[in-house]
N, C-alpha and C positions, 0 to 999 in steps of 0.2 A: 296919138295915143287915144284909145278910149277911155269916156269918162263914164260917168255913173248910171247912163241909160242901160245900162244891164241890170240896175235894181228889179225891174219890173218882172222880168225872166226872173229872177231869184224869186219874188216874192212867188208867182205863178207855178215854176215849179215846187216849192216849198208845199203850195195850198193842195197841188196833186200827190205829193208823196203822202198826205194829210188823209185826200180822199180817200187814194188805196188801201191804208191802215185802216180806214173806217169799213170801206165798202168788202175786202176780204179778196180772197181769190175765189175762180170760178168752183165749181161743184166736178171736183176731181174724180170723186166716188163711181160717177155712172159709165164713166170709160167713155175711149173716142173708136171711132172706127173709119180707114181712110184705104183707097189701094196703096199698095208698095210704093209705088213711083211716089209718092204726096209724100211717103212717112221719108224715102229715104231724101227727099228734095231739103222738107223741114228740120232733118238731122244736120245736113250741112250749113243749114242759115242760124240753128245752135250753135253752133260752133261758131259762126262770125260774128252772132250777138256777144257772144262769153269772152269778153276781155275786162284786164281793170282799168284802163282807161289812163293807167300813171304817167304814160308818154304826154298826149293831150294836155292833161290836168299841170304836167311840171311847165310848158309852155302857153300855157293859161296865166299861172303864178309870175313868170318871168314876162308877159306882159303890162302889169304892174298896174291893174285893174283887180281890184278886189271883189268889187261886184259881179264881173265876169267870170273871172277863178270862182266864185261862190257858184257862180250859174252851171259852169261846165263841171264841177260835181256833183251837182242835181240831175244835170245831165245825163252823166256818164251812169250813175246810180239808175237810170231810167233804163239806159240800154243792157245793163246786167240784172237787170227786173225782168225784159224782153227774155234773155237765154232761161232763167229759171223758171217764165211762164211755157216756155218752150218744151223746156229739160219736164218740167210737170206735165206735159201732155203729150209726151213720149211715152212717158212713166203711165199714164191712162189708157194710151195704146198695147201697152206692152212692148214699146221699145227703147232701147240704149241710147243714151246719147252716145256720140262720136268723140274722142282722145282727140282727134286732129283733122285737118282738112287742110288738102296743100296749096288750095284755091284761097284762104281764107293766111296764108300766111303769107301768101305774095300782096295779097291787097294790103297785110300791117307793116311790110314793109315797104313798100309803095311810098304810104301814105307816112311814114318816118322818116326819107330822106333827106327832107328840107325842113325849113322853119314850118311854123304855123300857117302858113297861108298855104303850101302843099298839102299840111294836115287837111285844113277843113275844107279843099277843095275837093279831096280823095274823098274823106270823110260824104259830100253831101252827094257824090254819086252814087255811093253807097246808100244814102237816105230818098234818095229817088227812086233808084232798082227797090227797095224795099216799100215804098210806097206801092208800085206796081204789083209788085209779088203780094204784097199781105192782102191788097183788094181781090187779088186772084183766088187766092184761098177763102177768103171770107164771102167770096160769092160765089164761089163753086163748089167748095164743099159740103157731102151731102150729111156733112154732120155736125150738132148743133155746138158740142163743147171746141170742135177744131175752129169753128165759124167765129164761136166765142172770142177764143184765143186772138185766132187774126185780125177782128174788128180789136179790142182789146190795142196791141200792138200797133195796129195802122193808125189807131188816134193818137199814139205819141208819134210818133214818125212823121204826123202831116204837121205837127208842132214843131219839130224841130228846124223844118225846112227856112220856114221865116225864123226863126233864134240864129242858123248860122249867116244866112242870109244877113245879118246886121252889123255881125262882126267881119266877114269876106268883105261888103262895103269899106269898111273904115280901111283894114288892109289892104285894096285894092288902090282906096285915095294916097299912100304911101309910094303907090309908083311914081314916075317923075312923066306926069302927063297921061292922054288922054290912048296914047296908039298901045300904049305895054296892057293896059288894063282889058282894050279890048280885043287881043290877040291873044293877055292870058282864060279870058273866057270862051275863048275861042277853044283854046287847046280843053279846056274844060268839058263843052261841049262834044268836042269829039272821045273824050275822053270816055263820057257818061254812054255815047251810042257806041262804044266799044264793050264798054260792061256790060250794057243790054244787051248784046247781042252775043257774050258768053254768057249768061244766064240762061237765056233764048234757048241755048244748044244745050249747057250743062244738064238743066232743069225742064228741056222739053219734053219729056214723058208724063212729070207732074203735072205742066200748065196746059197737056192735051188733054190728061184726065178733068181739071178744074175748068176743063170748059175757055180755053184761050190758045189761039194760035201764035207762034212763034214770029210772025210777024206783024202781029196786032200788039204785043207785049213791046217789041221795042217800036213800033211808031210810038205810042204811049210814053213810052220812056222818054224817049225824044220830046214829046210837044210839050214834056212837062221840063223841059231844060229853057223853056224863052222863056218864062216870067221868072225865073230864076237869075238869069243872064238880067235881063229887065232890072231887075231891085236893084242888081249888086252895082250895075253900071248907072244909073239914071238917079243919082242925088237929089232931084227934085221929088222924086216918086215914092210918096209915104208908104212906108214899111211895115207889115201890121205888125199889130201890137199883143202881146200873148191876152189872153180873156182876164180876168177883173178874177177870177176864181175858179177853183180847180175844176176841168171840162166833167161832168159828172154822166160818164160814159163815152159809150162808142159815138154813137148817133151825132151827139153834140157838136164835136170835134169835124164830123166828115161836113155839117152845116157848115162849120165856120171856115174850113179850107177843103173845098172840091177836090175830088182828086183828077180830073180831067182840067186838060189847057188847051191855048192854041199859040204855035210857036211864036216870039216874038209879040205877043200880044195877053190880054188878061190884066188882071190887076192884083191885088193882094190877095184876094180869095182865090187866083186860079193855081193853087198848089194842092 
């Protein structure tokens, strides 16, 4: 069972929702401008940030860590922050959010069919594709509030990686020995260069506009799955720790977790 080293997550995420309320949202007023393919790529990744999170959060609770249930409602609160900064720079474009996406319903339930540790292992490929993607947009777009946005977004996303990263550890030491844990990060693994390579395809028109080719996106994807693999499996191998106080912007965040790795190699920073 986890014990109370999820305080620090709490308190971290706590000091960012802190930040937000203080620092405001971006300057909605001046409008965005992007091609088609970008608005309609960003329409569907609304839609996979926009859930409440109540599956997660009831097997948070029923894990019987309070500090952690604390942490993964700050969490979740973080990624329905994500869909409304999203839904807000549609709305600057001139576009609608999306009712539905059927891409986005197979991933919820996917990631519902088992306990918790199916959750956040769906869960973290999902936060690695979106690591990729949001650097995409944020360095290829030639426009400054869309840029905004996705710097915005990518600094929580490169935070989350190490948060689940610490609780997949612990549930992965509940296997019975060393061969289940590294054949279930195995499947994991493949699991993540299967999503990148529907994203690849789904969202190729956007990420040729944004300046990135469909095979450069999932290498990427890929080489950021070994230090991941890395943490979750190697108990010796310190974890990082979220920052002392809330990341006070983009820039901050991309310092303290890189978004480039090298598979099977890197350390706490190559996320």
């Amino acid at each position: 069972m986890v014990t109370g080293e999820f305080a620090e997550w709490t308190r971290h995420f706590t000091a960012q929702a802190e930040w937000r309320e203080r620092t405001g949202d971006p300057d909605w007023a001046r409008g965005a401008r992007a091609p088609g393919a970008v608005w309609r790529s960003l329409q569907r990744f609304q839609v996979g940030e926009d859930g409440d999170g109540a599956n997660l959060i009831g097997k948070a609770d029923a894990a019987g860590d309070g500090d952690y249930a604390a942490a993964v409602r700050l969490f979740v609160a973080e990624e329905r922050n994500h869909a409304r900064l999203l839904a807000r720079l549609l709305a600057a474009g001139g576009r609608p959010v999306l009712a539905s996406c059927w891409s986005d319903r197979v991933f919820v339930r996917l990631r519902r069919l088992l306990g918790m540790r199916t959750e956040l292992l769906v869960l973290m490929v999902a936060e690695l594709v979106a690591v990729r993607y949001y650097r995409a947009v944020r360095d290829g777009a030639q426009d400054p509030l869309v840029s905004e946005v996705a710097a915005l977004i990518l600094a929580d996303e490169r935070r989350h990686i190490p948060f689940h990263c610490r609780r997949l550890r612990a549930s992965l030491d509940e296997l019975p020995g060393r061969a289940p844990r590294v054949l279930t990060m195995a499947g994991w693994r493949a699991l993540t260069l299967g999503a990148a390579v529907f994203v690849a395809l789904d969202h190729g028109a956007a990420l040729r506009r944004l300046g990135v080719r469909r095979a450069r996106f999932v290498a990427e994807v890929r080489a950021l799955t070994g230090p991941v693999v890395a943490d979750v499996l190697d108990r010796t191998r310190p974890l990082p720790v979220p920052p002392a106080g809330p990341v006070s912007g983009p820039a901050a965040a991309v310092r303290r977790y890189p978004v480039t790795g090298t598979a099977g190699k890197g350390g706490p920073a190559a996320y």
